[in-house]
N, C-alpha and C positions, 0 to 999 in steps of 0.2 A: 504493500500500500504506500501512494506516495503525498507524506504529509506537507503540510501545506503552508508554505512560508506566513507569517503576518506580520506586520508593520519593520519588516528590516527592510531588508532593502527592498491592360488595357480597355477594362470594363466601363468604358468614360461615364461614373455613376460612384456618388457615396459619402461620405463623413459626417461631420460638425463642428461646430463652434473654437475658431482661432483661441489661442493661447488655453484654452482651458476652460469652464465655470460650470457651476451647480454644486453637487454634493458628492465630496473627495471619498476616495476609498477607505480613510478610514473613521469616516461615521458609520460607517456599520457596526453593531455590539459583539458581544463576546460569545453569546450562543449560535451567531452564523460563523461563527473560524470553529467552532467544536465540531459542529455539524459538516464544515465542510473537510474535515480532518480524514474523518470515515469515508473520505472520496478512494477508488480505487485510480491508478495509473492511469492516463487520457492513452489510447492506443488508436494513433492513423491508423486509416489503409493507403498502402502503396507510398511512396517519395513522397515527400514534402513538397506542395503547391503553396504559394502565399497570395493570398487576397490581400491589397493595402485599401481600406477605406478612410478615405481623407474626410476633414473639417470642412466646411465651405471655404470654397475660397482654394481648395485644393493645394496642389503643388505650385510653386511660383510665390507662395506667401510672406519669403524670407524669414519664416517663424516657425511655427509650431507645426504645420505639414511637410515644408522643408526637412527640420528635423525627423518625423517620423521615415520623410523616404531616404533620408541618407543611413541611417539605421537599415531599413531592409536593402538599399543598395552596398550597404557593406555585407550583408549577409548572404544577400543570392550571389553577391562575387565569391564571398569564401566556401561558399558550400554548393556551388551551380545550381540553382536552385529556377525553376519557374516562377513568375508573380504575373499578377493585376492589378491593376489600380482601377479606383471609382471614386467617383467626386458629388456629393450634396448638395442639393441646392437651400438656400436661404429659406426658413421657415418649412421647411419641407413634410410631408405628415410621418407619424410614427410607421405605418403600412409601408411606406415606400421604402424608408430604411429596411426594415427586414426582408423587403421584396430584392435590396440589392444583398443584403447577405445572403439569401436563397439563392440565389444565382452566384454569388462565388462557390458555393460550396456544392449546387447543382451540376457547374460545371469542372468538380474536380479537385478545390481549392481547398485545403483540408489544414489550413492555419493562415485562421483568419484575424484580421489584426482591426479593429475601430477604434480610429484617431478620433477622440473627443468622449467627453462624457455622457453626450447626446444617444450615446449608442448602447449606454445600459439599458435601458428598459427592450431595445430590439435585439440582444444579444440574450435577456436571457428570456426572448420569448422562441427564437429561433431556434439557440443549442439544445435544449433538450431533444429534437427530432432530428438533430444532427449526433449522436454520441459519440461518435467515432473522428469529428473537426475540433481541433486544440480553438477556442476561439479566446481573444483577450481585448479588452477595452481601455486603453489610454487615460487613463484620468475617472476610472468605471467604476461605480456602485452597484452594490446590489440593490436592485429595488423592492425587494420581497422582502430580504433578511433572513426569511427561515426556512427557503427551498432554494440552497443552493446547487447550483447545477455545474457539477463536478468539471466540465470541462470549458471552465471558464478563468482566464487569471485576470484580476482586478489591478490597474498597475497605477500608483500612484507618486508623489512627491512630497519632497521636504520645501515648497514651494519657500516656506519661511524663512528658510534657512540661510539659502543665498541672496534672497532678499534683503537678511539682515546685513549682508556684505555692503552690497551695495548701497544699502542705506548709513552705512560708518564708511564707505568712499565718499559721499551726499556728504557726509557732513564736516569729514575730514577736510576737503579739497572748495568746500564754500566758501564765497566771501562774503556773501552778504548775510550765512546766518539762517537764512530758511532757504529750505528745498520743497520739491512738491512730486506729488506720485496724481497720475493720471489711472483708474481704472477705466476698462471696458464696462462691465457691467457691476453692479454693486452684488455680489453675492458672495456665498461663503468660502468661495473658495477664491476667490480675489482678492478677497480679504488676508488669504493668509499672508496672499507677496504686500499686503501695507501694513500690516502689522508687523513682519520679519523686518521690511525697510524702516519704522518708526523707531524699532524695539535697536537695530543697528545706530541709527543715526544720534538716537541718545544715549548710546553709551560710548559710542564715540566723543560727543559734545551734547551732556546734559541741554546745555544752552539754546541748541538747535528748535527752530522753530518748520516742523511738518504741516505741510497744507497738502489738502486732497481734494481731487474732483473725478467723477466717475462721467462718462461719456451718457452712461442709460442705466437707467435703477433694475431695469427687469428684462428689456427686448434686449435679444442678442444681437441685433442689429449694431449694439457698441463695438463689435468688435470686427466690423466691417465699416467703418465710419471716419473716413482717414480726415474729414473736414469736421466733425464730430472731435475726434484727436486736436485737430489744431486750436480749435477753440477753449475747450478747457486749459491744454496747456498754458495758451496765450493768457487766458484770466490768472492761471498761477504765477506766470512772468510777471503781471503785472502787479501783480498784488507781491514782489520782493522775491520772489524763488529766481535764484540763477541756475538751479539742475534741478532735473526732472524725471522720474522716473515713469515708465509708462508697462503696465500690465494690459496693455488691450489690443493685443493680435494685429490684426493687418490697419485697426486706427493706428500703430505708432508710426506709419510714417509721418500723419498728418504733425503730430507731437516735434518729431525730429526737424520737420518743414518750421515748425514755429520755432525751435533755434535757433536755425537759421539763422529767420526774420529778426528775432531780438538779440541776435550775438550774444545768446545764452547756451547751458550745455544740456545734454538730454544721457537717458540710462534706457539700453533697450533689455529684452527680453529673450525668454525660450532659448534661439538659438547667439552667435555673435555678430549681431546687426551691425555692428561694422564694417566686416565682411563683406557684406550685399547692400550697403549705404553706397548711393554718388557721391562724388568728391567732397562737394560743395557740403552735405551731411555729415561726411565722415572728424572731418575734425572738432564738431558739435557732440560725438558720442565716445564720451568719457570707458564708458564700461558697459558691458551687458548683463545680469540674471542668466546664467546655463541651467534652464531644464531639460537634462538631458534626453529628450523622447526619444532620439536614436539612440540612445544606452538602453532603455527601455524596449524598445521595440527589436534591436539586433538582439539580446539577450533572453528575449521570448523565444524569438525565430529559434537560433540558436538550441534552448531547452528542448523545443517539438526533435530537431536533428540529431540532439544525444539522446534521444525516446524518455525523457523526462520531462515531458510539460508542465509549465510551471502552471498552477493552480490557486484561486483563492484568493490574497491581499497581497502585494508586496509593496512599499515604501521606499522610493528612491531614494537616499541622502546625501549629506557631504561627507559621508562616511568612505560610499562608495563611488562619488564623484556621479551621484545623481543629480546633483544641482551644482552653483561655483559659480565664478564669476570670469570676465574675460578681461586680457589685459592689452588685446588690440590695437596700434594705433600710438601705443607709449604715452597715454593722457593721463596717468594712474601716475605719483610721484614715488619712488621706489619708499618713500616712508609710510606712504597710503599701502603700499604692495605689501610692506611689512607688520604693521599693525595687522591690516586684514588674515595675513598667515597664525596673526596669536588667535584675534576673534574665529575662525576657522579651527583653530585648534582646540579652543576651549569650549565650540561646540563639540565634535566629536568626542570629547573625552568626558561629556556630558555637566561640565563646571558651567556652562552657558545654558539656561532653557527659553526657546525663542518662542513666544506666544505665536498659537496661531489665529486671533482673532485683536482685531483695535483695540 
């Protein structure tokens, strides 16, 4: 029997919601990890196919889908492995979603991967009449709690953690004293990267003054909203914030745009938005948030090809370099790089507890 980790570590059709939100894997309680203990081993038939089901917004997002397909594109290189991909549309109904998991696993596709937390509740209405497809959800909850369906791994993050890096880079490398975090949407799981960024930024500098604005209280729409992005940030500029950090999926370019304009500095997300910043951007973006969903997503793949599917909860952290921070760019001043290496260290060795709520 294979027990069940908890809180450690061209289909053109499919996903949801950039950077993340809803309810993280581990609000679940303690009678759904008992229950799903008693799972027996997930067993494919035949080689390893991978389904990618992306967030809206798909591939091209320089964020949190990016991330998911460099994760299965390191892993169908190191194991030759067949995939698909499928892409969501905005607001899309629950039926659809599981009409395109049906068809990945219809046609074959026997580890299937949804990018976004939007795909709990079609993941575990599908898997069960699939037994034999390893299936796992990005950012996924159980929405029942207490009919866990054994071939399903919940994969989550220490979202707070590297938040709180970058929110002690926010306040370290400030000059005016306040910083500001931009969310996509106001939910709980959003919440954890402003809370991690608050919870950093003052213990860096007690002093520090954090201002927050979220793009949309409820519609996920925030995280497709890059003019949406620019305007909150810009009322943070205005209001004394010189860095900004932004949790809201494909709004941060808008975020990044108003840098720019106020020759201010900006904090991205998920992946290292530096990286895939134009010019003009890149010397505005101090640091990134690493949520590693290709560590997540290669390391599931991975589990199905050594015939041990990971199952149940697992929690990324900075433990295992599921979250961190990027240092692109050389904006970071080697004292900012040092400090953060102690705050990093004093998380993992658990001398640091970084809330995850405001």
């Amino acid at each position: 029997m294979r027990r069940l980790s908890t809180y450690g570590v061209a289909l053109a059709t499919c996903g949801l919601i950039l950077t993340a939100c809803g309810t993280a894997a581990d609000d679940n309680d303690s009678d759904t990890d008992a229950a799903a203990e008693e799972c027996e081993t997930v067993q494919i038939e035949g080689d390893p196919k991978v389904g990618l089901a992306y967030d809206v917004g798909g591939r091209g997002d320089q964020s949190f889908n990016d991330s998911a397909y460099a994760g299965l594109e390191k892993a169908t290189a190191e194991f030759g492995l067949e995939f698909a991909e499928g892409e969501a549309a905005q607001d899309e109904a629950e039926d659809v979603r599981e009409e395109r998991l049906r068809t990945f696993a219809d046609s074959g596709h026997n580890v299937i991967v949804g990018v976004g937390f939007a795909y709990s509740v079609a993941v575990d209405t599908v898997a069960p009449d699939y037994p034999n497809v390893a299936f796992s959800v990005i950012d996924g909850f159980d929405p029942t709690e207490d009919d866990v369906n054994c071939n399903v791994a919940y994969l989550g993050f220490a979202e707070q953690e590297g938040s709180y890096l970058v929110g002690a880079a926010a306040a370290l490398q400030s000059e005016t004293g306040t910083i500001g975090f931009v969310g996509g949407v106001n939910n709980s799981l959003i919440q954890k990267f402003e809370a991690g960024y608050a919870a950093g930024a003052k213990a860096a500098d007690p002093d520090v003054k954090v201002i927050t604005s979220y793009i949309e209280e409820k519609d996920t729409k925030g995280f497709q909203d890059p003019a949406g992005g620019q305007a909150a940030a810009e009322g943070l500029y205005s209001d004394g914030a010189d860095i900004v950090f932004h949790a809201a999926g494909a709004s941060g370019t808008g975020v990044f745009d108003a840098a720019v304009a106020a020759d201010k500095l900006a904090i991205g997300v998920d992946s290292d938005q530096y990286l895939t910043a134009g010019p003009e951007q890149q010397s505005h973006i101090i640091t990134s948030m690493l949520k590693r969903v290709d560590t997540a997503t290669y390391e599931f793949i991975k589990s199905v090809v050594d015939g041990e599917p990971d199952q149940g909860f697992t929690t990324f952290t900075l433990a295992d370099d599921g979250v961190g921070y990027s240092t692109s760019g050389n904006l970071l001043t080697p004292e900012t790089i040092a400090a953060l290496e102690e705050y990093k260290a004093d998380i993992i060795s658990g001398d640091v507890k970084v809330p995850t709520a405001p």
